[in-house]
PDB file of the backbone (N, CA, C, O) and the ligand in Angstrom, with CONECT records:
HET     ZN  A 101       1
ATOM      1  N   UNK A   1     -31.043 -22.455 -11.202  1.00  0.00           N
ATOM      2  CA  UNK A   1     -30.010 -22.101 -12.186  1.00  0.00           C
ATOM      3  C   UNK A   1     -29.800 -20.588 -12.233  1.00  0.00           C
ATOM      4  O   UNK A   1     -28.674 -20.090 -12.221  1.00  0.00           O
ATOM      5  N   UNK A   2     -31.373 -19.600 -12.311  1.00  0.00           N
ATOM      6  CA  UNK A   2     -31.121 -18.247 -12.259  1.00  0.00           C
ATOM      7  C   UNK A   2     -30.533 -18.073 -11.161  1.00  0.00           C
ATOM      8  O   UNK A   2     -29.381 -17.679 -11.346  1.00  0.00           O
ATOM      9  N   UNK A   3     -30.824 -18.198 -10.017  1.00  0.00           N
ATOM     10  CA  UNK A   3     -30.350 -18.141  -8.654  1.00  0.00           C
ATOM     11  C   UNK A   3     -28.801 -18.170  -8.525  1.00  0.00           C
ATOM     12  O   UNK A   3     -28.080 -17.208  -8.266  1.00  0.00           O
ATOM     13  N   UNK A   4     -28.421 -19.474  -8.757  1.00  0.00           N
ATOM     14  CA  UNK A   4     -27.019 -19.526  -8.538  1.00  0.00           C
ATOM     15  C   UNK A   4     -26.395 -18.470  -9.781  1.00  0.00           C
ATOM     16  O   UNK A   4     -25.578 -17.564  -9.616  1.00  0.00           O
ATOM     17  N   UNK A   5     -26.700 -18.667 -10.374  1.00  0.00           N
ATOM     18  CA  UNK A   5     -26.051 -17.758 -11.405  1.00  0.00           C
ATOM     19  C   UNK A   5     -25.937 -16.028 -11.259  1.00  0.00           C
ATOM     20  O   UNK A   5     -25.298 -15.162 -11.855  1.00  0.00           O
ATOM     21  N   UNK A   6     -26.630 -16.035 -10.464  1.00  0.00           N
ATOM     22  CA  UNK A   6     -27.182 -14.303  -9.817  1.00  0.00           C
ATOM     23  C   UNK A   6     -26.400 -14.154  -8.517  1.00  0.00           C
ATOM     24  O   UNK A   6     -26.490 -13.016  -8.057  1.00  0.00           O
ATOM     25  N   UNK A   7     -25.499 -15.177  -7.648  1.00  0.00           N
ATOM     26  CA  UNK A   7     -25.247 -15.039  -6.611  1.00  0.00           C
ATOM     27  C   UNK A   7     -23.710 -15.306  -7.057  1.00  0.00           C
ATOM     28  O   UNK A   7     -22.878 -14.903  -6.244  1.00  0.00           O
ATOM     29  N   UNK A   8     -23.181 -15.964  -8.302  1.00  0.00           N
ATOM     30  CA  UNK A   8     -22.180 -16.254  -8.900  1.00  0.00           C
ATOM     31  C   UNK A   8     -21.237 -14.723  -9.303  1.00  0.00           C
ATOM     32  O   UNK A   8     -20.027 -14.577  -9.132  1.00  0.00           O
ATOM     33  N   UNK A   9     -22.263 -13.643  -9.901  1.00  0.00           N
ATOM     34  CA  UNK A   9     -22.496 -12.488 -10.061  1.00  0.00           C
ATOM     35  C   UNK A   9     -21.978 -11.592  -9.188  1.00  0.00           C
ATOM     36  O   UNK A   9     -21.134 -10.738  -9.460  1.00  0.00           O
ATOM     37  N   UNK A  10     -22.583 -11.828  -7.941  1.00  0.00           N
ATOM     38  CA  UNK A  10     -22.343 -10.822  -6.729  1.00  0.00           C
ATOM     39  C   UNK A  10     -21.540 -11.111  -6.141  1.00  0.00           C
ATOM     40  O   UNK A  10     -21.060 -10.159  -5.527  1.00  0.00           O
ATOM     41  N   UNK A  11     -20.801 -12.550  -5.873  1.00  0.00           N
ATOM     42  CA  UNK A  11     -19.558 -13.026  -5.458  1.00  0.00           C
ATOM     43  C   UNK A  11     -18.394 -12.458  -6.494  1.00  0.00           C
ATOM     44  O   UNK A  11     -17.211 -12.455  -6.154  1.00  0.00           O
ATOM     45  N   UNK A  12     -18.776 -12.043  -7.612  1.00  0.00           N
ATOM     46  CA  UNK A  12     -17.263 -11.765  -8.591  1.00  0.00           C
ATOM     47  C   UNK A  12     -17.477  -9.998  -8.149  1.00  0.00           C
ATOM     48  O   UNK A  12     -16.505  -9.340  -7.775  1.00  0.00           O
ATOM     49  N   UNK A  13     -18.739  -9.450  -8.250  1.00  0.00           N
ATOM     50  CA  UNK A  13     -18.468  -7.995  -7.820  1.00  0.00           C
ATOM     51  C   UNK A  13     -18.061  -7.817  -6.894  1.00  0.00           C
ATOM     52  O   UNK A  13     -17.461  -6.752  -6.750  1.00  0.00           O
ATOM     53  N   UNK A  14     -18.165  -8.800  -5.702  1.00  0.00           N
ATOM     54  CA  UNK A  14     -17.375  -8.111  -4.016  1.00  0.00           C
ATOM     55  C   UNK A  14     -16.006  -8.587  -4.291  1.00  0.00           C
ATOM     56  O   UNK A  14     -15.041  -8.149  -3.665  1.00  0.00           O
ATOM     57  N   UNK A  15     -15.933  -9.248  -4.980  1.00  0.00           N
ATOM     58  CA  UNK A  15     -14.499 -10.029  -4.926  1.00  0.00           C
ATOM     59  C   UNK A  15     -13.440  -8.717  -6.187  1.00  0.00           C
ATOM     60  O   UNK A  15     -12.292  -8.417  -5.859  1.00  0.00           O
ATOM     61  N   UNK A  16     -14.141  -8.050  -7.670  1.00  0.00           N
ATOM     62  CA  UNK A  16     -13.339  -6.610  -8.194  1.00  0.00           C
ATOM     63  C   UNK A  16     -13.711  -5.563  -7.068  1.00  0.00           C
ATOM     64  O   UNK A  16     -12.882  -4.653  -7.076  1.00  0.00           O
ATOM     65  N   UNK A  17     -14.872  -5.361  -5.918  1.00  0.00           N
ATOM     66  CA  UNK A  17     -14.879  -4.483  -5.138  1.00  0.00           C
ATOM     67  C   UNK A  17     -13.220  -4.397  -3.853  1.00  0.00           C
ATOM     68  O   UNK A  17     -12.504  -3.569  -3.288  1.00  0.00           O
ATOM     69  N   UNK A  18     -13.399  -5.879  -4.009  1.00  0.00           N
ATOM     70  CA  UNK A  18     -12.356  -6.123  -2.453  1.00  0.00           C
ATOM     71  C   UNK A  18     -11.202  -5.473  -3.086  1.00  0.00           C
ATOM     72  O   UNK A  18     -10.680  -4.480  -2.580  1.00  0.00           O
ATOM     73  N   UNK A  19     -10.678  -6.149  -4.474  1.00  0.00           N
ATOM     74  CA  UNK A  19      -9.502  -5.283  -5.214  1.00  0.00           C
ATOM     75  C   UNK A  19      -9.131  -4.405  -5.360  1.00  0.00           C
ATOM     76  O   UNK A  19      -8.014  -3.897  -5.259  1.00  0.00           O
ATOM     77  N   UNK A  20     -10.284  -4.026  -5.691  1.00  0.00           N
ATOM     78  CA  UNK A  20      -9.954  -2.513  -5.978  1.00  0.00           C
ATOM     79  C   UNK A  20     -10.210  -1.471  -4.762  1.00  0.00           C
ATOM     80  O   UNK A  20     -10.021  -0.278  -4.998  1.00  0.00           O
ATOM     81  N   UNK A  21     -10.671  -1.910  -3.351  1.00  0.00           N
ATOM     82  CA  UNK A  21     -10.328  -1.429  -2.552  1.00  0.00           C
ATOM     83  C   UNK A  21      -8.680  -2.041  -1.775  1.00  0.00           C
ATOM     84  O   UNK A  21      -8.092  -1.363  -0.932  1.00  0.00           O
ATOM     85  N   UNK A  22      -8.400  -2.773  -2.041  1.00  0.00           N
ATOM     86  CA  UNK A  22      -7.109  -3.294  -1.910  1.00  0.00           C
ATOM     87  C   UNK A  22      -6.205  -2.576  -2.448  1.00  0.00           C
ATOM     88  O   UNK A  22      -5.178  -2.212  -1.875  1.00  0.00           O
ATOM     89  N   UNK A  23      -6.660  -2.202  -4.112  1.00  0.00           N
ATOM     90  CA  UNK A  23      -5.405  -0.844  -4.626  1.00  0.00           C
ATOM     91  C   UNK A  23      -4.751  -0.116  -4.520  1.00  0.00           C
ATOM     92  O   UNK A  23      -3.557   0.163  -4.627  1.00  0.00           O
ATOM     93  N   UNK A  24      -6.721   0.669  -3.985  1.00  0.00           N
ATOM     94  CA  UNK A  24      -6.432   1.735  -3.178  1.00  0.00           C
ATOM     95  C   UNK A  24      -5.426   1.780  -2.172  1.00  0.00           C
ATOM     96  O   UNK A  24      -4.417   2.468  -2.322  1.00  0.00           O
ATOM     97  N   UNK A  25      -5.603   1.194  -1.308  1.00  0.00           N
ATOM     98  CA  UNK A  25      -4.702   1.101   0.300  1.00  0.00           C
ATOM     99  C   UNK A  25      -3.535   0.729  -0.405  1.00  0.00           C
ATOM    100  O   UNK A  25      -2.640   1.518  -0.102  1.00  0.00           O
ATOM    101  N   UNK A  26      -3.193  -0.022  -1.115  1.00  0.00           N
ATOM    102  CA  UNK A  26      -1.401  -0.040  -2.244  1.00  0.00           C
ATOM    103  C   UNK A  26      -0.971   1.142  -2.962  1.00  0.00           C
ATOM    104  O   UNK A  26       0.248   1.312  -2.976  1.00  0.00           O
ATOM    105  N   UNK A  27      -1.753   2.084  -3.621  1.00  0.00           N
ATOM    106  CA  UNK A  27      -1.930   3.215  -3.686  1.00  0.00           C
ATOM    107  C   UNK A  27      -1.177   4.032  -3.038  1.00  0.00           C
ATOM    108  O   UNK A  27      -0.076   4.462  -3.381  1.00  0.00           O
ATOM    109  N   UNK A  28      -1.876   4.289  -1.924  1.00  0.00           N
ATOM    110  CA  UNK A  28      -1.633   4.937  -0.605  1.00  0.00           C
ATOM    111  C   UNK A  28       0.052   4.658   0.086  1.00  0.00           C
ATOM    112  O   UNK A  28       0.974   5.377   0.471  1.00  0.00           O
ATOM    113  N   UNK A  29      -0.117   3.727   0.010  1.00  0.00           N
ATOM    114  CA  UNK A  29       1.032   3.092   0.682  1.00  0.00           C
ATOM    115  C   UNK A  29       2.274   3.401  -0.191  1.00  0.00           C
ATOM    116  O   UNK A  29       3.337   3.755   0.320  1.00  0.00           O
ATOM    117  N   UNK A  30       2.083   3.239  -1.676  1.00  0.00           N
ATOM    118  CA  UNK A  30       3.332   3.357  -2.403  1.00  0.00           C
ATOM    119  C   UNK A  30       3.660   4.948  -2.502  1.00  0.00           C
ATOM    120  O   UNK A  30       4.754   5.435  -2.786  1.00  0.00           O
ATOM    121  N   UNK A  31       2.734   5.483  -2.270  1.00  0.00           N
ATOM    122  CA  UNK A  31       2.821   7.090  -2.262  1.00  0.00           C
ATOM    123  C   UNK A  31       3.720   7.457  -1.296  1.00  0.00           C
ATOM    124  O   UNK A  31       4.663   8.239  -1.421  1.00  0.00           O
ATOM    125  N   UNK A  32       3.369   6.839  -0.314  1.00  0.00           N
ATOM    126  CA  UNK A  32       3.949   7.423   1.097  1.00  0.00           C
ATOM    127  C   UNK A  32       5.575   6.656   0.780  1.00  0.00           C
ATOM    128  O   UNK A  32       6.381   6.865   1.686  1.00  0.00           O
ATOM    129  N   UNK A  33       5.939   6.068  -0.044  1.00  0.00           N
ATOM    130  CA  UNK A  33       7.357   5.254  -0.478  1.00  0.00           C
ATOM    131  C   UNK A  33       7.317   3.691  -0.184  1.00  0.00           C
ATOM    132  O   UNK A  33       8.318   3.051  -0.506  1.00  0.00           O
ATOM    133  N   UNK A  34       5.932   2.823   0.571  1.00  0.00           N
ATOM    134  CA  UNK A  34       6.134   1.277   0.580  1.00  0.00           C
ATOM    135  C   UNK A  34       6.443   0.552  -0.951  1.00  0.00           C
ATOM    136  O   UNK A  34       6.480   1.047  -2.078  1.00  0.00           O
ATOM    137  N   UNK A  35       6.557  -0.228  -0.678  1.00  0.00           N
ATOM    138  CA  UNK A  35       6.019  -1.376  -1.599  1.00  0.00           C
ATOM    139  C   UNK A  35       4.410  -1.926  -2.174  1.00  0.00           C
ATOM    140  O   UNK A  35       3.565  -2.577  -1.559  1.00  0.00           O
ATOM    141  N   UNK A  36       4.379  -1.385  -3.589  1.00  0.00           N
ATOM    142  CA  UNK A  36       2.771  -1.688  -3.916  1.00  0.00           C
ATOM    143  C   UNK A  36       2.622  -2.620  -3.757  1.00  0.00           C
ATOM    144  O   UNK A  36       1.541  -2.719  -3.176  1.00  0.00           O
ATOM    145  N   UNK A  37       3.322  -4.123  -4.000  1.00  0.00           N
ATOM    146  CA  UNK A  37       2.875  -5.427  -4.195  1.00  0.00           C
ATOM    147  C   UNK A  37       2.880  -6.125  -2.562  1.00  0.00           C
ATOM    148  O   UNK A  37       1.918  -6.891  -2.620  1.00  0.00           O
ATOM    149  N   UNK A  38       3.233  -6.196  -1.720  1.00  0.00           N
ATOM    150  CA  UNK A  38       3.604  -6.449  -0.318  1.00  0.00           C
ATOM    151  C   UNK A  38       2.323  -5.742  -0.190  1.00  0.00           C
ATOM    152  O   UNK A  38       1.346  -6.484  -0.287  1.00  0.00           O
ATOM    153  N   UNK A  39       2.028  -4.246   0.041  1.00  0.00           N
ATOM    154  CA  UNK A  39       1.148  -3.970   0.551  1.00  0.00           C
ATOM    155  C   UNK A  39      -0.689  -3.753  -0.205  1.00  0.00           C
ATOM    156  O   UNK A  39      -1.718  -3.235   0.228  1.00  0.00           O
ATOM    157  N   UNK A  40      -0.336  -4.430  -1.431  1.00  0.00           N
ATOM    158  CA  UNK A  40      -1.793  -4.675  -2.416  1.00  0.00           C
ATOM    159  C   UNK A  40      -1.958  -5.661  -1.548  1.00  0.00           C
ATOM    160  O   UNK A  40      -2.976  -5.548  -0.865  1.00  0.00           O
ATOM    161  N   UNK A  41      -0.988  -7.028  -1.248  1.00  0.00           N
ATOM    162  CA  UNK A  41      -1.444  -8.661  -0.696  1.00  0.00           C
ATOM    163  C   UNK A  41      -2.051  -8.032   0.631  1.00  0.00           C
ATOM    164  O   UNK A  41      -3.258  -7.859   0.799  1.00  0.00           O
ATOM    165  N   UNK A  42      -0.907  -7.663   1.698  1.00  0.00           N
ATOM    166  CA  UNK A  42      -1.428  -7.096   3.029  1.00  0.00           C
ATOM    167  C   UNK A  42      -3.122  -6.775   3.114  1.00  0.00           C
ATOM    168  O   UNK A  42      -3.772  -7.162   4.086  1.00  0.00           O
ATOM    169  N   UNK A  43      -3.683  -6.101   2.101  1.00  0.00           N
ATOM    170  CA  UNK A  43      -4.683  -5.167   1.861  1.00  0.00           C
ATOM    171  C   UNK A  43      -6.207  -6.161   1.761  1.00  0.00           C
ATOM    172  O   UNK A  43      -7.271  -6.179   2.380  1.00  0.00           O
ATOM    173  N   UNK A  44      -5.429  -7.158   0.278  1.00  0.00           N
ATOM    174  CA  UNK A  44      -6.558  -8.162  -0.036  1.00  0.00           C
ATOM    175  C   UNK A  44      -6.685  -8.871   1.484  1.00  0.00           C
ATOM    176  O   UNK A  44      -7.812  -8.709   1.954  1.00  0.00           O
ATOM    177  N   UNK A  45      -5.876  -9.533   2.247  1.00  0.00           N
ATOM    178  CA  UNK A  45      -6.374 -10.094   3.082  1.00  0.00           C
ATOM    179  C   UNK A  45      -6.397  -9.760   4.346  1.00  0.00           C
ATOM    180  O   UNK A  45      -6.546 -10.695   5.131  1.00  0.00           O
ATOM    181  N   UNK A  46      -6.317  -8.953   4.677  1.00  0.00           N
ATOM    182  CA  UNK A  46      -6.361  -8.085   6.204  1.00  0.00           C
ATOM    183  C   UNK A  46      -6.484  -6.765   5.787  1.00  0.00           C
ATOM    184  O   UNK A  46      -5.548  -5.968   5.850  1.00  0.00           O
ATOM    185  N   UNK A  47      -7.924  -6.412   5.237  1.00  0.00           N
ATOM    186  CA  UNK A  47      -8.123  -5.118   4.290  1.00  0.00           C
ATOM    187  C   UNK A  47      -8.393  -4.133   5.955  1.00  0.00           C
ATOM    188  O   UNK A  47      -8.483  -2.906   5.930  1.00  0.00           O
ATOM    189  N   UNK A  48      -8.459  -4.688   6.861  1.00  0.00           N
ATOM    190  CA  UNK A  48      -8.914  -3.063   8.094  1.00  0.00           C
ATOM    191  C   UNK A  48      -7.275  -2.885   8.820  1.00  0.00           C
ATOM    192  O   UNK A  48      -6.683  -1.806   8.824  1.00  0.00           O
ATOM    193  N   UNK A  49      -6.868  -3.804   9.244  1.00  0.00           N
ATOM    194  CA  UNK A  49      -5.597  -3.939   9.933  1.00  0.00           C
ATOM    195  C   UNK A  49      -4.651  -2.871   8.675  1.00  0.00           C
ATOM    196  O   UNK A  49      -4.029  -1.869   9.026  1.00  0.00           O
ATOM    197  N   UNK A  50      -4.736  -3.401   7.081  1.00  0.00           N
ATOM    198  CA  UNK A  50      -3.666  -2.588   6.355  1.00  0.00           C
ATOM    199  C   UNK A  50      -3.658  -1.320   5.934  1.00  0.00           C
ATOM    200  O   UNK A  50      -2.757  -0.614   5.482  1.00  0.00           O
ATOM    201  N   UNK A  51      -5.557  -1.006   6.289  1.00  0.00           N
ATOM    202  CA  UNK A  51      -6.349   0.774   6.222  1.00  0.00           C
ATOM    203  C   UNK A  51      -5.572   1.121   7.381  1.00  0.00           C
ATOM    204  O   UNK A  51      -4.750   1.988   7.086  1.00  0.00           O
ATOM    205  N   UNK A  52      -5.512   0.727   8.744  1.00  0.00           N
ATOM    206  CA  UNK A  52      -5.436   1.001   9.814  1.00  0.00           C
ATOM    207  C   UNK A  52      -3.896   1.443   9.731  1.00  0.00           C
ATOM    208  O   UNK A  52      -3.563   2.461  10.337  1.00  0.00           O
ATOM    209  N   UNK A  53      -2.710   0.538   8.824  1.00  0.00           N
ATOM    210  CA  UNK A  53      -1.470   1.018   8.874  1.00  0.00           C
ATOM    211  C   UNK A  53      -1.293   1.733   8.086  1.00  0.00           C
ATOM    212  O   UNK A  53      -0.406   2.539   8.368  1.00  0.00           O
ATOM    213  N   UNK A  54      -1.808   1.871   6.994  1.00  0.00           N
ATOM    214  CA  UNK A  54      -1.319   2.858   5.707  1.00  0.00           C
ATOM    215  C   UNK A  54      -1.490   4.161   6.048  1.00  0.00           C
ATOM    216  O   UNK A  54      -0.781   4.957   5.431  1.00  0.00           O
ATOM    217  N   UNK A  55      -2.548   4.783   7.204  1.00  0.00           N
ATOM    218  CA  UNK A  55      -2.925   5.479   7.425  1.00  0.00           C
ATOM    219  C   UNK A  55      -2.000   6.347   8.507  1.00  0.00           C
ATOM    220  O   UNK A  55      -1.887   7.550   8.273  1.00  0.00           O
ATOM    221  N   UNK A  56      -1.249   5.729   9.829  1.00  0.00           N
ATOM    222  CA  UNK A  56      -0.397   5.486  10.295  1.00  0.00           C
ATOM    223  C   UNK A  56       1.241   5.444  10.202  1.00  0.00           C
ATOM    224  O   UNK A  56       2.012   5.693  11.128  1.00  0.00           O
ATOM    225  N   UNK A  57       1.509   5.153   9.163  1.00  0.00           N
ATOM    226  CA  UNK A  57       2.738   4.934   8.474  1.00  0.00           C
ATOM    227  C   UNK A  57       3.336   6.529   8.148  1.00  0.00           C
ATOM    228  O   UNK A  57       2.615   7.505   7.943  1.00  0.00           O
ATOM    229  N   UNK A  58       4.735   6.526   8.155  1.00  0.00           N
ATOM    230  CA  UNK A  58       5.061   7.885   7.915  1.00  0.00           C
ATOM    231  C   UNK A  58       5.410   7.601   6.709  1.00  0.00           C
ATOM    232  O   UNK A  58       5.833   6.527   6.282  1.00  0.00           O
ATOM    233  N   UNK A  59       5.174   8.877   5.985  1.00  0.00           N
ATOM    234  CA  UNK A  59       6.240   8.822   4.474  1.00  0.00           C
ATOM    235  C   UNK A  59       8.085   8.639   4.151  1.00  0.00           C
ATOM    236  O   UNK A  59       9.023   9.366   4.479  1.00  0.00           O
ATOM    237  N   UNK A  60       8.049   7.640   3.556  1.00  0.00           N
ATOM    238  CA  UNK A  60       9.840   7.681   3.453  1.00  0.00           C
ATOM    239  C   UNK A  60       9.984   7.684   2.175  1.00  0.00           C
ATOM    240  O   UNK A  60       9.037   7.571   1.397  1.00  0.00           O
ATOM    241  N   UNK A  61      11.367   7.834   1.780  1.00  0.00           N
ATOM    242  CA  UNK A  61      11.991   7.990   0.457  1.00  0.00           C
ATOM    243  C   UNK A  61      13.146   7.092   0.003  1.00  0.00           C
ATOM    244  O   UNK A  61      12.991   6.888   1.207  1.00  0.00           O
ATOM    245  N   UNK A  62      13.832   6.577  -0.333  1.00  0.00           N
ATOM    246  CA  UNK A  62      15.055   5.750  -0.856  1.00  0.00           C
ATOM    247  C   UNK A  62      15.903   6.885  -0.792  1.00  0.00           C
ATOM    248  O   UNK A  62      15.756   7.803  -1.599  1.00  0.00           O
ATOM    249  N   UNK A  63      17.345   6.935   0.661  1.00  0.00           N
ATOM    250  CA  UNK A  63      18.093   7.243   0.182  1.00  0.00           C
ATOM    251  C   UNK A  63      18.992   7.041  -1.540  1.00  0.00           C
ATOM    252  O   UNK A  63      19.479   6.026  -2.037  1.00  0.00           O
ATOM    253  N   UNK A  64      18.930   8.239  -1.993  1.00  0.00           N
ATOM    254  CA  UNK A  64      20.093   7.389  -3.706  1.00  0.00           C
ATOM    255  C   UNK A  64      21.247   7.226  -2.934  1.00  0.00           C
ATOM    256  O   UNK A  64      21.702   6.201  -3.442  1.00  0.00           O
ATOM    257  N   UNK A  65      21.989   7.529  -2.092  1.00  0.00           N
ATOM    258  CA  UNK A  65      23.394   7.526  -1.489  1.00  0.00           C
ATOM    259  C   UNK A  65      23.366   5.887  -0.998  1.00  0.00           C
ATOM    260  O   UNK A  65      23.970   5.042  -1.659  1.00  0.00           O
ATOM    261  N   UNK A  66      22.756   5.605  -0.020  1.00  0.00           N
ATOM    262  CA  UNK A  66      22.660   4.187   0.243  1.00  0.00           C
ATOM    263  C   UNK A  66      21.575   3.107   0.506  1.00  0.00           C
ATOM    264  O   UNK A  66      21.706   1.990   1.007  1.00  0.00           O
ATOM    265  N   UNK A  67      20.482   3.729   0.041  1.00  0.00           N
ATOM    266  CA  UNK A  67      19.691   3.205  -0.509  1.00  0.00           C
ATOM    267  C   UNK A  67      18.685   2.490   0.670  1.00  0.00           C
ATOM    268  O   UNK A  67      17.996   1.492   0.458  1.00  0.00           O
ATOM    269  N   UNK A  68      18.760   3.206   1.912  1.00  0.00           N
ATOM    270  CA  UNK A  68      17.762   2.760   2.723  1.00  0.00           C
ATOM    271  C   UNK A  68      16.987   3.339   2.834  1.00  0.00           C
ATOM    272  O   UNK A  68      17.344   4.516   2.801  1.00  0.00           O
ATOM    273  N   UNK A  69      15.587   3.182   3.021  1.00  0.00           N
ATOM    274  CA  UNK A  69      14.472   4.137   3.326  1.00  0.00           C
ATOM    275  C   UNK A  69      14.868   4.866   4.856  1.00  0.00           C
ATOM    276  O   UNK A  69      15.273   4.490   5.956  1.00  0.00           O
ATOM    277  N   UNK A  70      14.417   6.353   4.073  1.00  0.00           N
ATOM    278  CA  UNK A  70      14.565   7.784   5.297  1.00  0.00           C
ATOM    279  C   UNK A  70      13.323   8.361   4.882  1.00  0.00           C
ATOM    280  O   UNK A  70      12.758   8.346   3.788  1.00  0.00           O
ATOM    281  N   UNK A  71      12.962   8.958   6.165  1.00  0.00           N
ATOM    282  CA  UNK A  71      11.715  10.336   6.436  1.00  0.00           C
ATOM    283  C   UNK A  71      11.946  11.253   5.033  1.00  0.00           C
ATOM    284  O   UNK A  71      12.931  11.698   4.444  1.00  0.00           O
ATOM    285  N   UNK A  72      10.392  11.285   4.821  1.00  0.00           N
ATOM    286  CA  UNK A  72      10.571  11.902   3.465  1.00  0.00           C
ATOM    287  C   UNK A  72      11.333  13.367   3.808  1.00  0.00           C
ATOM    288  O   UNK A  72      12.227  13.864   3.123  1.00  0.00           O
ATOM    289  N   UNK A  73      10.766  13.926   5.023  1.00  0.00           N
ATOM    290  CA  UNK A  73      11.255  15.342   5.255  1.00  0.00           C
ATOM    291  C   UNK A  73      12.334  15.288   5.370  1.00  0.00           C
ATOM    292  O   UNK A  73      12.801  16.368   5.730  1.00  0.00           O
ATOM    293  N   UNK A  74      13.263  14.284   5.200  1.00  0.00           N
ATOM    294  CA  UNK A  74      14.797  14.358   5.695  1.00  0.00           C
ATOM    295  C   UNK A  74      15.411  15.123   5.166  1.00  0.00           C
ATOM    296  O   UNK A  74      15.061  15.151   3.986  1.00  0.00           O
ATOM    297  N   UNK A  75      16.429  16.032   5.434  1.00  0.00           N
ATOM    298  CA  UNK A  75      17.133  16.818   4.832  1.00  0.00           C
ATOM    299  C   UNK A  75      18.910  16.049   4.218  1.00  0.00           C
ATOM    300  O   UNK A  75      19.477  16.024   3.125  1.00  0.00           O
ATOM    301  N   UNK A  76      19.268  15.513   5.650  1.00  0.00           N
ATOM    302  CA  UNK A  76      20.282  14.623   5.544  1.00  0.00           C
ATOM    303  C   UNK A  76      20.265  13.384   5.526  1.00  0.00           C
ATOM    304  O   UNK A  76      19.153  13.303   6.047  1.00  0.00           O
ATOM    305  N   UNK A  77      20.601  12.156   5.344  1.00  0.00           N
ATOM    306  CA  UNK A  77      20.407  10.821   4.976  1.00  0.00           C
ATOM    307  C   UNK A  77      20.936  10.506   7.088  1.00  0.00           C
ATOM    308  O   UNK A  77      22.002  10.835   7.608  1.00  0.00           O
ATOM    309  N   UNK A  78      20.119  10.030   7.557  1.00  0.00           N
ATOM    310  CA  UNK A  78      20.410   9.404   8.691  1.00  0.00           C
ATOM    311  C   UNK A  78      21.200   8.501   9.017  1.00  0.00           C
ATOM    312  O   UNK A  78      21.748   8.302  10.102  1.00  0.00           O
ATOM    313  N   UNK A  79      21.287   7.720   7.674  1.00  0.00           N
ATOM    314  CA  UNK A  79      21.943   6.416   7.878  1.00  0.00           C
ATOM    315  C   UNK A  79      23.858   6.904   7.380  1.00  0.00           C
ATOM    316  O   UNK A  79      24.860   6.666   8.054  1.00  0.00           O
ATOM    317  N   UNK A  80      23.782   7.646   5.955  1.00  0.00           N
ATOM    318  CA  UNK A  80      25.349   7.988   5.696  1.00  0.00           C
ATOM    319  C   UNK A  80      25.308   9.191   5.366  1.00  0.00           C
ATOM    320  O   UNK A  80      25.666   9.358   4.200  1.00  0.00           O
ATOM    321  N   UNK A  81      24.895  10.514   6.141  1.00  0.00           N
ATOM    322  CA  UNK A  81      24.583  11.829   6.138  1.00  0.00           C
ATOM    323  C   UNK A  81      24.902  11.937   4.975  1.00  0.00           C
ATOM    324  O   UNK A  81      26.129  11.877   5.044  1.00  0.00           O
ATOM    325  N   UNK A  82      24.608  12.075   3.789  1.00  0.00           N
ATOM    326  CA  UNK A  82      23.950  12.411   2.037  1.00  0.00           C
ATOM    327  C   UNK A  82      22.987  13.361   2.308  1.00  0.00           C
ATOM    328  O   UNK A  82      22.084  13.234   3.134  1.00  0.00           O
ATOM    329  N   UNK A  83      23.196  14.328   1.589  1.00  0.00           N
ATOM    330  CA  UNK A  83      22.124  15.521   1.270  1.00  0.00           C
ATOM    331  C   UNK A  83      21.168  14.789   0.664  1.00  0.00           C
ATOM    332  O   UNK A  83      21.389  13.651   0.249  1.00  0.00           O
ATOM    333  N   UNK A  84      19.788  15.511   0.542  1.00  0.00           N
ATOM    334  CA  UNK A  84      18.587  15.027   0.678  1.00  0.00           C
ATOM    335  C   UNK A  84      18.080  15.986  -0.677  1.00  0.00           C
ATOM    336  O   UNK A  84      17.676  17.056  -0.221  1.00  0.00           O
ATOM    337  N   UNK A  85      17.963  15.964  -2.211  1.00  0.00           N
ATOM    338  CA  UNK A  85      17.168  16.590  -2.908  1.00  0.00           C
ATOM    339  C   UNK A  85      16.046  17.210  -2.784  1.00  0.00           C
ATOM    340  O   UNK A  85      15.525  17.745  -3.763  1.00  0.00           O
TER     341      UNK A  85
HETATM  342 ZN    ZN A 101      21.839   7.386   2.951  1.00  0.00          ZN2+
END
């Protein structure tokens, strides 16, 4: 009973550990301009493959002009040349 109950324990801590390393990498990702929720899931279950892209990934921004993601450094909008704030 102690037993299982002690291993019940350490299965719920790896399981707020996995999360909250999952965050992190959503974190990361939304910084750089992804999607937190797409890339929190990505994270929980293919947590090296989504370290491996977040890391990888360039930063983009939401054109406001038309609303596609561009290089954060963009100056002009690539897609409908819009100045870049
Ligand atoms: Zn644009």
């Amino acid at each position: 009973m102690f037993l299982a109950e002690t291993s019940s324990g350490v299965v719920l801590i790896a399981l707020l550990f996995g999360i909250g390393l999952a965050a992190l990498v959503a974190l990361k990702a939304r910084e750089k301009g992804r999607s937190f929720g797409i890339w929190f899931a990505f994270a929980l279950f293919l947590f090296l493959p989504a370290l491996i892209a977040v890391a990888i990934i360039k930063p983009t921004k939401t054109c406001p002009s038309c609303a596609k993601a561009i290089p954060k450094a963009a100056n002009i909008c690539p897609y409908c040349g819009a100045a870049q704030a």
